[in-house]
Structures are given as structure tokens and as C-alpha cells.
MDAnalysis code that builds the backbone (N, CA, C; Angstrom):
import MDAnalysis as mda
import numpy as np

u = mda.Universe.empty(591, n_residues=197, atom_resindex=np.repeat(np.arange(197), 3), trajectory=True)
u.add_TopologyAttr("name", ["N", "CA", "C"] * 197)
u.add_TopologyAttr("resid", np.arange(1, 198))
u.add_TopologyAttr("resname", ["UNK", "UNK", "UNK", "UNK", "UNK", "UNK", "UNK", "UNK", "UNK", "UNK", "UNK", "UNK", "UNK", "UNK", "UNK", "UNK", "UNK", "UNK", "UNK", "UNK", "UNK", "UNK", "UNK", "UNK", "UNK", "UNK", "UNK", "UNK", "UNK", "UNK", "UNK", "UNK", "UNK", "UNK", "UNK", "UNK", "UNK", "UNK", "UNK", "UNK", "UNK", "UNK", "UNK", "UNK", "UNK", "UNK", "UNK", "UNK", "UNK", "UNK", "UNK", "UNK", "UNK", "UNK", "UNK", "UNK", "UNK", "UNK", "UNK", "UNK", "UNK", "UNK", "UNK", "UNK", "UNK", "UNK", "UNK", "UNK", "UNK", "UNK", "UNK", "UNK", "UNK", "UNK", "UNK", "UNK", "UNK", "UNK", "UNK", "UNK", "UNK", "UNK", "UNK", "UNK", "UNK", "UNK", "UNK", "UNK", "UNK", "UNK", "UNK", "UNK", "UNK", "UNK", "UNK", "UNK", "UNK", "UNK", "UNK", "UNK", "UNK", "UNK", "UNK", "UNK", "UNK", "UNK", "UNK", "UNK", "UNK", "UNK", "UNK", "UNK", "UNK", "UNK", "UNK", "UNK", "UNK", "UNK", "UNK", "UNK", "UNK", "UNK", "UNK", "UNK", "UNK", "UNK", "UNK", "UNK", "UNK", "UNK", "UNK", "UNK", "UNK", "UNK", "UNK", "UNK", "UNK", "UNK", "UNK", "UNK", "UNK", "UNK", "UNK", "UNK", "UNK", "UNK", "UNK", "UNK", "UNK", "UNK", "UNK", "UNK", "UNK", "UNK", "UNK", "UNK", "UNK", "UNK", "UNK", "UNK", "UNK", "UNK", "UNK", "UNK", "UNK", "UNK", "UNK", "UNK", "UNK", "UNK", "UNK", "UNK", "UNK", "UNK", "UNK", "UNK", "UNK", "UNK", "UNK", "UNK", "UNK", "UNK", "UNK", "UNK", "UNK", "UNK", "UNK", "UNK", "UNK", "UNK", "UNK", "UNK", "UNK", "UNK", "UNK", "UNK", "UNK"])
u.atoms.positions = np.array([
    [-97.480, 12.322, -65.852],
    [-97.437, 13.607, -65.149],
    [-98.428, 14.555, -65.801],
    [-99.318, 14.811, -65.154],
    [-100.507, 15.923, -65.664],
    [-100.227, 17.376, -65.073],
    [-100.023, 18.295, -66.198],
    [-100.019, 19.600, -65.490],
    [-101.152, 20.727, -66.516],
    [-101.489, 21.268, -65.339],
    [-102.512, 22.492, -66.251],
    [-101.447, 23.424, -67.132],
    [-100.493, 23.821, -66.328],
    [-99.540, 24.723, -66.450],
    [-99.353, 24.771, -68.192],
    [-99.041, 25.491, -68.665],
    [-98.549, 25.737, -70.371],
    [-96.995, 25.442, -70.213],
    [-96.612, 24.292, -70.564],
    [-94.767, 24.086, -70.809],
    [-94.498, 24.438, -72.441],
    [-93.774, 25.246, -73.078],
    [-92.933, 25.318, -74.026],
    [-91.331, 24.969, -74.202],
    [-91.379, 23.977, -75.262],
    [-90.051, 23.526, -75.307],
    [-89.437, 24.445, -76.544],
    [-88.188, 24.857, -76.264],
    [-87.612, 25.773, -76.920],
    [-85.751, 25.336, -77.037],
    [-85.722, 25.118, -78.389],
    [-83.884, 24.456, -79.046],
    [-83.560, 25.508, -78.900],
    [-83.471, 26.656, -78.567],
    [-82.545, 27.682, -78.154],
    [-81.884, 27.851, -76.851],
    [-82.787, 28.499, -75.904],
    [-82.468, 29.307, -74.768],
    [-82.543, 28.330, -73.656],
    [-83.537, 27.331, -73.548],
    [-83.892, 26.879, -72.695],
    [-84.446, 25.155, -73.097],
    [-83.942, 24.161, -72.162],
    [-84.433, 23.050, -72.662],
    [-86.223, 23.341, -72.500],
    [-86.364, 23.840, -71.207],
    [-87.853, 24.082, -70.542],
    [-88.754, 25.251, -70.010],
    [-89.306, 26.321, -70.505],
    [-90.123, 26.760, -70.653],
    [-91.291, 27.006, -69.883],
    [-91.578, 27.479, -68.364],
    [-92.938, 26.984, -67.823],
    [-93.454, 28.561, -66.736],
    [-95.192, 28.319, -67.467],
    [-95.772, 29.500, -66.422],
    [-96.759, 28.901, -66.041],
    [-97.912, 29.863, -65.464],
    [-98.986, 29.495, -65.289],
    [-99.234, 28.358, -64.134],
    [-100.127, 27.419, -64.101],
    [-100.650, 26.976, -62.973],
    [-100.246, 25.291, -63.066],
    [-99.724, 24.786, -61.680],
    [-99.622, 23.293, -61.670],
    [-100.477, 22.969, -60.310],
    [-101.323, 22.189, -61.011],
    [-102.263, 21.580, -59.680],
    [-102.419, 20.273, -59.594],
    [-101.356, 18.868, -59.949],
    [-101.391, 17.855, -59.801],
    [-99.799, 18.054, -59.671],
    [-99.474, 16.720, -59.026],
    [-98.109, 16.215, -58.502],
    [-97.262, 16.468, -59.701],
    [-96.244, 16.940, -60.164],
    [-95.192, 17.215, -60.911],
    [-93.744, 17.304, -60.505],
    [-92.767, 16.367, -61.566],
    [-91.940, 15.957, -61.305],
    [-91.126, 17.356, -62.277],
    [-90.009, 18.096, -61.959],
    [-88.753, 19.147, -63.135],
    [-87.902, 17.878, -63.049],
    [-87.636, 17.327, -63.988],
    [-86.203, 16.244, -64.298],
    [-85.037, 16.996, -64.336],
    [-84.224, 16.510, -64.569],
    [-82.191, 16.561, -64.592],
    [-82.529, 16.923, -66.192],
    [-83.141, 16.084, -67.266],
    [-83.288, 15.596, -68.570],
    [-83.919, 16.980, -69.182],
    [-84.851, 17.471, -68.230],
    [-85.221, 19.036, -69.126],
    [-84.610, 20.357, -68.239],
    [-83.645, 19.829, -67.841],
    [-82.918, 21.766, -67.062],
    [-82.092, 22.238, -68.195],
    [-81.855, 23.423, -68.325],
    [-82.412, 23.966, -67.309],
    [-83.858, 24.406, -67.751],
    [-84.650, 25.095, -66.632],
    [-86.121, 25.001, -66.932],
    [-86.452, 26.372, -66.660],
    [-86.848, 27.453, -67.826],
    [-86.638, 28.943, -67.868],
    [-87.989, 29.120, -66.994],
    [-88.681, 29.956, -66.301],
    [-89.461, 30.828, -65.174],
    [-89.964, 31.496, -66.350],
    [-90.945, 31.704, -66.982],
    [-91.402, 33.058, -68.040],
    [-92.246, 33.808, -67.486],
    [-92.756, 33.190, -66.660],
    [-94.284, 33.966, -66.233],
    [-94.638, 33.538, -64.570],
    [-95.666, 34.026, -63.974],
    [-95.594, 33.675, -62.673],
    [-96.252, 32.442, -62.210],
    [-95.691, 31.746, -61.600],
    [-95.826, 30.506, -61.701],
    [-96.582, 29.748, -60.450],
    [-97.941, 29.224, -60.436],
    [-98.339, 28.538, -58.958],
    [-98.601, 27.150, -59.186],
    [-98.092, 26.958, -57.616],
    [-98.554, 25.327, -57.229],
    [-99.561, 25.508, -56.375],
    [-100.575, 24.794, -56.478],
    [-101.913, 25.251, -55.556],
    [-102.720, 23.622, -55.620],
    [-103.681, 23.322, -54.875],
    [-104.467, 22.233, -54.284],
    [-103.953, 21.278, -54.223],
    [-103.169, 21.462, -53.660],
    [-102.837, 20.070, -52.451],
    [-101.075, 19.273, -53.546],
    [-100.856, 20.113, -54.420],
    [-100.194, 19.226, -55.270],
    [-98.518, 19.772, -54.903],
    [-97.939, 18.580, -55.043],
    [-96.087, 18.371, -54.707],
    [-95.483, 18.809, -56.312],
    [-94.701, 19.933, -55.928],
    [-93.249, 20.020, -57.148],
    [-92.433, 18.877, -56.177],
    [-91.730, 18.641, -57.340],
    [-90.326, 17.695, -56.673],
    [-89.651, 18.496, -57.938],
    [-88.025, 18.352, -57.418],
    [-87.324, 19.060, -58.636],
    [-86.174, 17.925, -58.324],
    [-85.569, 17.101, -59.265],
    [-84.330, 16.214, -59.319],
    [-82.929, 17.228, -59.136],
    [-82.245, 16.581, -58.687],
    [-80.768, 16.777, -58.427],
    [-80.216, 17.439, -59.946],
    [-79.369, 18.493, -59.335],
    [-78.734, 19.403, -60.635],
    [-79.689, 20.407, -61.817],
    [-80.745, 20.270, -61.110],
    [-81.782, 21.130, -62.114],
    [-81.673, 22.522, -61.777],
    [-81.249, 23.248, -63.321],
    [-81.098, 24.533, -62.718],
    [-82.542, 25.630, -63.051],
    [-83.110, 26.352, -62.168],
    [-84.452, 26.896, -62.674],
    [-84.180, 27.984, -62.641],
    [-84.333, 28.761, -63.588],
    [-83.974, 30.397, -64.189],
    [-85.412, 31.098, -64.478],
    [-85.208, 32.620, -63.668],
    [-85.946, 33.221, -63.408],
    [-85.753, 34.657, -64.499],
    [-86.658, 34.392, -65.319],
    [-87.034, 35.585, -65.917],
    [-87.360, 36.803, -65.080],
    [-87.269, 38.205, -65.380],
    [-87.193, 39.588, -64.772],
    [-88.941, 39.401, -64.053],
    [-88.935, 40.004, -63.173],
    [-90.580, 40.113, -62.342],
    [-91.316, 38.256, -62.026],
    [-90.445, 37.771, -62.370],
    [-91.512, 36.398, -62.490],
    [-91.362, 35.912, -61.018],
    [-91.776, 34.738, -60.432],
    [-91.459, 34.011, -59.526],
    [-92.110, 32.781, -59.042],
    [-92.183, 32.108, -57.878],
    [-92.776, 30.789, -57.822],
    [-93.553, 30.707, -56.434],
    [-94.965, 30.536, -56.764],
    [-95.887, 31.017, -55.967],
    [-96.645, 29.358, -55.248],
    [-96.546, 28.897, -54.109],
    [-97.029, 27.748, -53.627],
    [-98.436, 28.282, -52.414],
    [-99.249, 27.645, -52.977],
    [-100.505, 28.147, -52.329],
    [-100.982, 26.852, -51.571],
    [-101.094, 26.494, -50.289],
    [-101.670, 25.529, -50.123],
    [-101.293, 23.867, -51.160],
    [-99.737, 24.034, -50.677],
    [-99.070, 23.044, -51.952],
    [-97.751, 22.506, -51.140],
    [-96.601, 21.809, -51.995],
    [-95.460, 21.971, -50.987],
    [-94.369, 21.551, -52.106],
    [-92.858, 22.172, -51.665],
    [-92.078, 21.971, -52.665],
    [-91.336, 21.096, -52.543],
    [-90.685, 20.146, -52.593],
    [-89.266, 19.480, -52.543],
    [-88.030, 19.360, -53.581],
    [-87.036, 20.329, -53.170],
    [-86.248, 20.396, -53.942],
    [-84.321, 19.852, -53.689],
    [-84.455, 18.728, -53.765],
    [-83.435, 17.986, -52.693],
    [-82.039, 17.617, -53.679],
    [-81.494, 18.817, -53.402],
    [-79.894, 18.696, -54.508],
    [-78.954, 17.952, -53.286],
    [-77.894, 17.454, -54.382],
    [-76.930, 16.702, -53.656],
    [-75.392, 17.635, -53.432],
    [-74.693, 17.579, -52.396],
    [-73.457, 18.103, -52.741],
    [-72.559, 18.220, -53.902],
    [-72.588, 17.611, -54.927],
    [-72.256, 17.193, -56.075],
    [-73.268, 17.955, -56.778],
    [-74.679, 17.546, -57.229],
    [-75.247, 17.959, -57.753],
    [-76.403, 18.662, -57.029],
    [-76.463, 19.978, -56.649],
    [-77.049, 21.254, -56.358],
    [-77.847, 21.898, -57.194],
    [-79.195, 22.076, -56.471],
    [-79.927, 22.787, -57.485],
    [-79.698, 24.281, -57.108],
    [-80.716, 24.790, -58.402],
    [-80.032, 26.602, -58.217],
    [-81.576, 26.560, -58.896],
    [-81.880, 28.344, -57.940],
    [-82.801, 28.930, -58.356],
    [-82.294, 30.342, -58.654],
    [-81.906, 30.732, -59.903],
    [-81.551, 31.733, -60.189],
    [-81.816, 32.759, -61.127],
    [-81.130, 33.794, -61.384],
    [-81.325, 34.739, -62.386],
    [-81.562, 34.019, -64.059],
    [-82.188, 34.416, -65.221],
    [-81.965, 33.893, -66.559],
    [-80.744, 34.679, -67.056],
    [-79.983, 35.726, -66.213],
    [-78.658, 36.389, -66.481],
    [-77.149, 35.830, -65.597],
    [-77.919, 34.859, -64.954],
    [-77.074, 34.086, -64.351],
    [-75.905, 33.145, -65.217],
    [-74.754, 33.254, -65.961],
    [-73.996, 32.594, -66.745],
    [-73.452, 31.767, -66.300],
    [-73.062, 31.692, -64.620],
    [-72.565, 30.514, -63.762],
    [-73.238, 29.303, -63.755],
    [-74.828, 29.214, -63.995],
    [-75.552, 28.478, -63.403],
    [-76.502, 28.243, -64.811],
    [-76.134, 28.470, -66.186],
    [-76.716, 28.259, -67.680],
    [-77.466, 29.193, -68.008],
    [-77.393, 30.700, -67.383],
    [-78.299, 31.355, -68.085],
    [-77.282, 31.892, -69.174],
    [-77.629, 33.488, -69.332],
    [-76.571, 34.562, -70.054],
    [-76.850, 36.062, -69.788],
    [-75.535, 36.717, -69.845],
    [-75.638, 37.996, -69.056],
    [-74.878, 38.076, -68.086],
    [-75.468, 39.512, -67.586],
    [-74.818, 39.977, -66.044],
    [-75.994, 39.655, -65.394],
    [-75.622, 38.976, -63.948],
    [-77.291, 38.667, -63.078],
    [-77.080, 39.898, -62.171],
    [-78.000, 40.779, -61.602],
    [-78.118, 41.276, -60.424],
    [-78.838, 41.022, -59.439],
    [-78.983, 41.406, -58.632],
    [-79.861, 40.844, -57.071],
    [-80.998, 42.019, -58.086],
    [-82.304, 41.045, -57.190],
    [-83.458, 41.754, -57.674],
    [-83.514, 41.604, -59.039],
    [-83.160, 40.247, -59.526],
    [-83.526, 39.892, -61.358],
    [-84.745, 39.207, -61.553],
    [-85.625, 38.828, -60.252],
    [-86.321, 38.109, -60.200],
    [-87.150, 38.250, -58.901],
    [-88.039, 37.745, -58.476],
    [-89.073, 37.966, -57.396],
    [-88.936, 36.872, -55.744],
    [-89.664, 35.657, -55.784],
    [-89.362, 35.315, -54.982],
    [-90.091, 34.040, -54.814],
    [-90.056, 33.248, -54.052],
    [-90.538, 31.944, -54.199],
    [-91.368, 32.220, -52.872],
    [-92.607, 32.180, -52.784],
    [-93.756, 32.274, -51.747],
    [-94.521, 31.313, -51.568],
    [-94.275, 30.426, -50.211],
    [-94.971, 29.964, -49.417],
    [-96.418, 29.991, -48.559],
    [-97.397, 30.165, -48.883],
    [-99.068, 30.523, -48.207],
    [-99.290, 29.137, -48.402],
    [-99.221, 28.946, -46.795],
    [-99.809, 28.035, -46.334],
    [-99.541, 26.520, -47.056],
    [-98.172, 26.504, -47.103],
    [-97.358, 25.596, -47.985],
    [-96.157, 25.056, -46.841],
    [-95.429, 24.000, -47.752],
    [-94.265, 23.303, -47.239],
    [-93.447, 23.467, -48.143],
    [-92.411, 23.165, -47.923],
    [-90.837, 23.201, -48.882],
    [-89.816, 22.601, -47.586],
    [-89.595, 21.528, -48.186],
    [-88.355, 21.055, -47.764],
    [-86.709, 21.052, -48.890],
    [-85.942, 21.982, -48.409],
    [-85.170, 22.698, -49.481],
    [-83.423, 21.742, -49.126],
    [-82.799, 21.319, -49.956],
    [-81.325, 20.506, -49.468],
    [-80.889, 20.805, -50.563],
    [-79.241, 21.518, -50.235],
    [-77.954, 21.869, -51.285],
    [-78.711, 22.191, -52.986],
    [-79.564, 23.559, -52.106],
    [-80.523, 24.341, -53.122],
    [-79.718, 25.787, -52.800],
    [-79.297, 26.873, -53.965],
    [-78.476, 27.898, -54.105],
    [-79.440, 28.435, -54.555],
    [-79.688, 29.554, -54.061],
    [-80.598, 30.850, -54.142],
    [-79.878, 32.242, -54.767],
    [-80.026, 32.444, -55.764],
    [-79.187, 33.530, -55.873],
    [-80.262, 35.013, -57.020],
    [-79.590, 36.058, -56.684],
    [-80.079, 37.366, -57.211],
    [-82.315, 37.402, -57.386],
    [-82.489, 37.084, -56.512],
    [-83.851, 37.493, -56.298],
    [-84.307, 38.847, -55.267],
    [-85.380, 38.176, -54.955],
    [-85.699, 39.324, -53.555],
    [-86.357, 39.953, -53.754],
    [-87.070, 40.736, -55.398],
    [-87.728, 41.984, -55.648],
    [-89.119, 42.209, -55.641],
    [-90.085, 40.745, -55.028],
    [-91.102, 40.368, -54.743],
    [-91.233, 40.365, -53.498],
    [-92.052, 41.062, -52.190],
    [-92.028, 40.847, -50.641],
    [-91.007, 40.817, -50.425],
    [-89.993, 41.688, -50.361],
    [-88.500, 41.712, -50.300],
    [-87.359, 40.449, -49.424],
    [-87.676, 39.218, -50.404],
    [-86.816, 38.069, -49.544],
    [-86.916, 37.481, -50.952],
    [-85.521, 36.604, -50.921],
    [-86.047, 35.330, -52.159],
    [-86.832, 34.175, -51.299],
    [-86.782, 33.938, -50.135],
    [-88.754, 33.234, -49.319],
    [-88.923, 33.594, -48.532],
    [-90.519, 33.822, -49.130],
    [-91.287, 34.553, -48.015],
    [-92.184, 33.544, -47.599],
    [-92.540, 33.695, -46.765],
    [-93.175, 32.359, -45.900],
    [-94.733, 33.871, -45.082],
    [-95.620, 32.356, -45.341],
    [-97.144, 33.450, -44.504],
    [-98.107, 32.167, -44.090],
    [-98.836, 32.499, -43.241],
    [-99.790, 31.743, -43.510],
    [-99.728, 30.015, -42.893],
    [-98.768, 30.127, -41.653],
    [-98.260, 28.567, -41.061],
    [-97.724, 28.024, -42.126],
    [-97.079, 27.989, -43.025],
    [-95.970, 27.222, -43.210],
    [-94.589, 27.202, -43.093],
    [-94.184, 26.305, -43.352],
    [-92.997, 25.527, -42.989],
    [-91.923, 25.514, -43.963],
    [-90.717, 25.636, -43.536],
    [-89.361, 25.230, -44.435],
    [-88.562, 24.918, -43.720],
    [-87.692, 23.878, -44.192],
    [-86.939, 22.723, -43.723],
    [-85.925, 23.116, -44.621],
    [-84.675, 23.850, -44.235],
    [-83.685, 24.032, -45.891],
    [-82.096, 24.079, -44.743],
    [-81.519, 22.512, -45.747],
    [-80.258, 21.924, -44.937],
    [-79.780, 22.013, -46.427],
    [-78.420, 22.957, -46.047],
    [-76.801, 23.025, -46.881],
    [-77.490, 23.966, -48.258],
    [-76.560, 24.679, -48.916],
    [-76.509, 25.567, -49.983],
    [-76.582, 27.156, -49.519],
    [-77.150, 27.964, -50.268],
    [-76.859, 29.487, -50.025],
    [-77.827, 30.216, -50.350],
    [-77.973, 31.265, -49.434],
    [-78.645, 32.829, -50.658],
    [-77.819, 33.634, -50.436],
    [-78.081, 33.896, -51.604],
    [-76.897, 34.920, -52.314],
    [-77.868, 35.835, -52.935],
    [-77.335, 37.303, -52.824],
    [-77.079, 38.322, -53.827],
    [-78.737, 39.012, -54.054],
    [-79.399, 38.808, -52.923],
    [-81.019, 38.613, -52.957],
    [-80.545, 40.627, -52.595],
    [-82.081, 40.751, -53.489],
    [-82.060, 42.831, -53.424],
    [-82.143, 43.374, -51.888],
    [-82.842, 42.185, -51.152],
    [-83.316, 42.672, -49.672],
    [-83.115, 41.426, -49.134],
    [-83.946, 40.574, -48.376],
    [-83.742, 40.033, -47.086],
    [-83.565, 38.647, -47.812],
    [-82.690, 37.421, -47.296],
    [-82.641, 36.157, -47.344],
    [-84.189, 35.243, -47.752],
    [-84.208, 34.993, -45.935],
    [-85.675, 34.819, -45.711],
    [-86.687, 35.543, -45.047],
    [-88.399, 35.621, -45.310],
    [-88.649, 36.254, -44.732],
    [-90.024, 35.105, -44.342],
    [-90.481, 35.213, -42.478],
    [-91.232, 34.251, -42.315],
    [-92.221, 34.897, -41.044],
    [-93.347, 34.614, -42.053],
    [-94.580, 35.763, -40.773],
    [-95.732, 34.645, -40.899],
    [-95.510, 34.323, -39.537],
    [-96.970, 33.398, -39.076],
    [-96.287, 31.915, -39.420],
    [-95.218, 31.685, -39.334],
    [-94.812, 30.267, -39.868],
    [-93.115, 29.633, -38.975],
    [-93.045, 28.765, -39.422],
    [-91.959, 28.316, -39.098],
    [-90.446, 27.382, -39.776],
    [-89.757, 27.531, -39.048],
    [-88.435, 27.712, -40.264],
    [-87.593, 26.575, -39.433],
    [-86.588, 26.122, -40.180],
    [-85.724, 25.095, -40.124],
    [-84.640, 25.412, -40.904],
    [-83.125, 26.082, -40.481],
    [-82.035, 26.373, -41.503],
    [-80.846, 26.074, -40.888],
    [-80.150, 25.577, -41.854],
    [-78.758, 24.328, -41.203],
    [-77.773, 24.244, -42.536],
    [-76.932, 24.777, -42.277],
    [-75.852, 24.761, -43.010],
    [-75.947, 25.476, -44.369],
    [-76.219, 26.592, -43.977],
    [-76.667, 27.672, -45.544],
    [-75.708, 28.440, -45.019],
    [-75.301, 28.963, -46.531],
    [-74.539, 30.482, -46.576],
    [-75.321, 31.091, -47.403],
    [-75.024, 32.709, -46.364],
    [-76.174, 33.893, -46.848],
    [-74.940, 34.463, -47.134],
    [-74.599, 35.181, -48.119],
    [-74.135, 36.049, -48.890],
    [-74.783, 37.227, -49.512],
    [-73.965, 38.376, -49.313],
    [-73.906, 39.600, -49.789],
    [-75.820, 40.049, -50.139],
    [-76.153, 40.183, -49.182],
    [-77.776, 40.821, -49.208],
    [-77.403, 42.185, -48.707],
    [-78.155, 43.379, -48.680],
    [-78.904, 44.317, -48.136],
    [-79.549, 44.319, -46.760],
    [-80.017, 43.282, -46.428],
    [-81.129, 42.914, -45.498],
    [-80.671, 42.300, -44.529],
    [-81.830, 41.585, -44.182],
    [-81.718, 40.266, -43.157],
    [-81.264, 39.040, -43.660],
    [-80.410, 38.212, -43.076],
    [-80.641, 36.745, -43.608],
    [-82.090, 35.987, -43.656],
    [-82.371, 36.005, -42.018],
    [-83.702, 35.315, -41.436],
    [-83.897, 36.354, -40.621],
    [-85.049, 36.868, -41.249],
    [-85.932, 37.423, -40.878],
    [-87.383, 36.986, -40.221],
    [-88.162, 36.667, -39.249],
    [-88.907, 35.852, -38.460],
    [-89.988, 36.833, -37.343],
    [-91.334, 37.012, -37.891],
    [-92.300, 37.918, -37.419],
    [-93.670, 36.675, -37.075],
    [-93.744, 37.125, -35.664],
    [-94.693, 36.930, -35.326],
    [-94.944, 34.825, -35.656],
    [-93.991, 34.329, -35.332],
    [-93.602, 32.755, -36.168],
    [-92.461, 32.174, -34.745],
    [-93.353, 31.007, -34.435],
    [-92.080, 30.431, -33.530],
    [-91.100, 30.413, -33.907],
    [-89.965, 30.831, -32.445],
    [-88.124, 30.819, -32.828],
    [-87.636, 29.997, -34.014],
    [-87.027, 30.329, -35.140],
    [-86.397, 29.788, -35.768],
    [-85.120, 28.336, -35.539],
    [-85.513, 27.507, -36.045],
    [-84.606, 26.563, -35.436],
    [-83.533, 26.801, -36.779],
    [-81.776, 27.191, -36.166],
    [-80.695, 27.355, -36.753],
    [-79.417, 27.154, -36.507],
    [-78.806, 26.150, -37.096],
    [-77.851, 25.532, -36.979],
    [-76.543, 25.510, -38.034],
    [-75.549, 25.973, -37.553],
    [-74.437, 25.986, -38.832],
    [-74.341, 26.881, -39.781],
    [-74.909, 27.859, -39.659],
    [-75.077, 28.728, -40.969],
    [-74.005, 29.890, -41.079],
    [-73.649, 30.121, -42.345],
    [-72.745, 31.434, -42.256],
    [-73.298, 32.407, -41.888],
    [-73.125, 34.137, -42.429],
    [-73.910, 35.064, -42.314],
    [-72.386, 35.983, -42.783],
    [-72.368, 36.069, -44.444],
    [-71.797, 36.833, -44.533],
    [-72.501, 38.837, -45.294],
    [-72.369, 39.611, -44.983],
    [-72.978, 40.858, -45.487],
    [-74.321, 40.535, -45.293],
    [-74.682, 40.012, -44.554],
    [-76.159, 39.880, -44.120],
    [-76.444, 40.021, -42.265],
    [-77.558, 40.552, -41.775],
    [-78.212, 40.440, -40.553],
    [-78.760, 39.176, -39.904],
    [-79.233, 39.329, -38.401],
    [-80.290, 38.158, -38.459],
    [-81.231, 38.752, -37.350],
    [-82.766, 38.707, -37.669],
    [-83.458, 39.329, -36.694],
    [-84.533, 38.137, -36.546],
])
């Protein structure tokens, strides 16, 4: 596995450590979660994150996960669910109190992400959604939640969406939010303290 990106391994806080830039195929294992967010983070030319089942990825304050012309797959199991969350998140291995808006947002330009029994929780404070979607791409995201995001769920301008069996919890905002982007295809989803436009 080749990455440009700077990984620091750290016996304290975090098995994994990662900012900066990944531009070849990269695998986040089960074996190094959870895997701390320090800095802002891109996937760019043409290259796949995959993230294994039960990996939890913790988001340091302002940071977030930026896919440029890239695509994500992050495919948790009912059992084992991944989480993209606060580093104040204590439910999910951080420490602290988490609030919505602890973290930024995971952005899609001109990217893919196919997302399964992936939990989204306390982001949003970047383009006000924990995903924002621009630029024709795509997300495919069956079973798990957003939660607790400062503003909108999702947000998707110029692109298109796929959501099936998510619970949106306690936002400000919109759940799915959808500008100028063919109809959203949506199936099964809750919608609790959240909108849908």
C-alpha cells in the first residue's frame, strides 16, 4: 500500500494518525482503528479509500475528508459499523463531550462513495452537511445514520444520490438536501428532527 499522505502512529490516543494527501489505492484496516483525522485530508487521481468493517475514523476540530476526482468505499456490516465521528466522541473510542459541528465534512468533487451501515455523527461545520456532493458525483449509502450534524445531513448540487435505510437524527437542517441534481432515489429512511428538500 503506497500513500503520499504522512501516517503517524501514536501508543496513546490513537492506533492511527493521518493527514495530508492519498493518491494511490489505500486500504484503513479493522487492525489500525481507530484512525484519528489531524489535518485535512484528500483522495485525489483516480485513487480508491476502502475502509474495513468496524473502523472507527475520528475527526479532529476543523479537519475533514476531501475526495477529488477519487471514490470512497466504506462498507460496515450490521454487526460491525463503521463511524465517522467526532475525536470527542466516547461512544465510538474517542474522549469528551462530542457536539454537532466538531468537525467539517466529507466532500465529494467529482467523486464516488458507496457508503453501507456507515454512522455519521456531529459534523456539518464545513459547506454545512456532513456530505456535500458537487461536481456529478455519486453516493450510494444503504443502512446506518447521520446524526447530530450542525446543519444539513446531506447536501448534493450537480450530482446524484442513492439513500436506503438511514436514520437522520437530530440536525438543524435538511436531511437531503438536493440542488440542481437528478431526483434523489430514497427508500426506507427515518427522518427524525430533520427536513427533506
Amino acid at each position: 500500500m503506497a500513500v503520499s499522505g504522512l501516517f503517524i502512529f501514536s501508543p496513546h490516543a490513537a492506533a492511527r494518525e493521518v493527514y495530508d494527501n492519498i493518491n494511490t489505492d489505500t486500504v484503513w484496516r479493522l487492525a489500525d482503528s481507530p484512525i484519528t483525522v489531524i489535518g485535512n485530508l484528500t483522495v485525489t487521481g483516480g485513487a480508491r479509500l476502502s475502509i474495513e468493517p468496524g473502523v472507527v475514523v475520528l475527526f479532529n476540530s476543523g479537519t475533514g475528508l476531501n475526495l477529488s476526482n477519487a471514490s470512497l468505499s466504506a462498507l460496515g456490516t450490521s454487526a460491525d459499523p463503521i463511524y465517522f465521528t467526532s475525536h470527542n466522541d466516547a461512544s465510538a473510542g474517542g474522549s469528551g463531550s462530542p457536539a454537532p459541528g466538531d468537525w467539517g465534512s466529507i466532500i465529494l468533487d467529482a467523486s464516488s462513495a458507496t457508503l453501507a451501515n456507515v454512522k455519521l455523527r456531529y459534523g456539518g461545520s464545513i459547506y454545512g452537511a456532513m456530505l456535500y456532493l458537487q461536481n456529478n458525483s455519486t453516493l450510494a449509502f444503504v443502512g446506518g445514520e447521520a446524526a447530530h450534524s450542525a446543519a444539513n445531513g446531506i447536501f448534493a448540487q450537480g450530482s446524484a444520490l442513492s439513500v436506503s435505510s438511514v436514520t437522520f437524527q437530530d440536525g438543524p437542517g435538511w436531511a437531503i438536501y438536493s440542488s440542481d441534481s437528478a431526483v434523489p432515489l430514497l427508500a426506507n429512511n427515518t427522518f427524525n428532527g430533520y427536513a427533506i428538500q
